[in-house]
C-alpha positions in Angstrom: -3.9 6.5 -111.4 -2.7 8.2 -108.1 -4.4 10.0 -105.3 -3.0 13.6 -107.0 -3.8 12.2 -110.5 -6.1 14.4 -112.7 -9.5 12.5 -114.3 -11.9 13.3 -116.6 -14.5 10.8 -115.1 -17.6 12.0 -113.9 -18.9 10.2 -110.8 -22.2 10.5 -108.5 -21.7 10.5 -104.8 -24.3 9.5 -102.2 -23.9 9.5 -98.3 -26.3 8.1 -95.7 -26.7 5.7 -92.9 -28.4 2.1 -94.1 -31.0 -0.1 -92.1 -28.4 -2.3 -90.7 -26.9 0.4 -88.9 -23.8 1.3 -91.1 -23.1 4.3 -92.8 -22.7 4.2 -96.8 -20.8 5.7 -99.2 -22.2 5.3 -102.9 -20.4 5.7 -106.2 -22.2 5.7 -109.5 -19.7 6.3 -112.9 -20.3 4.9 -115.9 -20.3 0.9 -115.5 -19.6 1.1 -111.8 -22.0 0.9 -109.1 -20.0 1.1 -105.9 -21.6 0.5 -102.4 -19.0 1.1 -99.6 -20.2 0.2 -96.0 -18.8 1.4 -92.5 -19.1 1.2 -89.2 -20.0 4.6 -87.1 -16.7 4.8 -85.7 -14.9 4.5 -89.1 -17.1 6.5 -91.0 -16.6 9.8 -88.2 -12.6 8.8 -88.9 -13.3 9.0 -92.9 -15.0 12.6 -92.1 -12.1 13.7 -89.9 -9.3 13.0 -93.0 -11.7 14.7 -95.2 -11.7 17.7 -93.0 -8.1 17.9 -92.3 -7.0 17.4 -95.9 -9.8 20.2 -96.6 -8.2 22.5 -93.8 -5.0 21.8 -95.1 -5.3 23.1 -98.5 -7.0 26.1 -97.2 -4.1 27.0 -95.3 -2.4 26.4 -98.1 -3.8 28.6 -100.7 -4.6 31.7 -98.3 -1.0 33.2 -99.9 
C-alpha cells in the first residue's frame, strides 16, 4: 500500500504532548496500538507538511 492508496481500515488518531516532554502521535486500528514519539522541533515540521499538503489540495480543487 502507497501513500495515494485507497483503505478501508478504520483507525483512531490521538495527539498530545507526554510527561517526558515529547509530543505523541497515537494510532489505534484493529490489532495495532501505535505510539509514535517526537521531539518539539520535529513534531512543528510534521504539522508544517500536514498544512502544506492540506493547502495544496485546496488550491487544487478551487476549479
Amino acid at each position: 500500500m502507497g501513500i495515494d492508496s485507497e483503505s478501508d481500515t478504520a483507525a483512531n488518531l490521538q495527539i498530545g504532548p507526554t510527561t517526558m516532554g515529547m509530543v505523541r502521535i497515537y494510532i489505534e486500528a484493529e490489532g495495532v496500538d501505535l505510539p509514535l514519539d517526537f521531539d518539539p522541533d520535529e513534531a512543528l515540521e510534521i504539522a508544517e507538511e500536514l498544512r502544506s499538503a492540506a493547502e495544496t489540495l485546496k488550491k487544487a480543487t478551487k476549479g
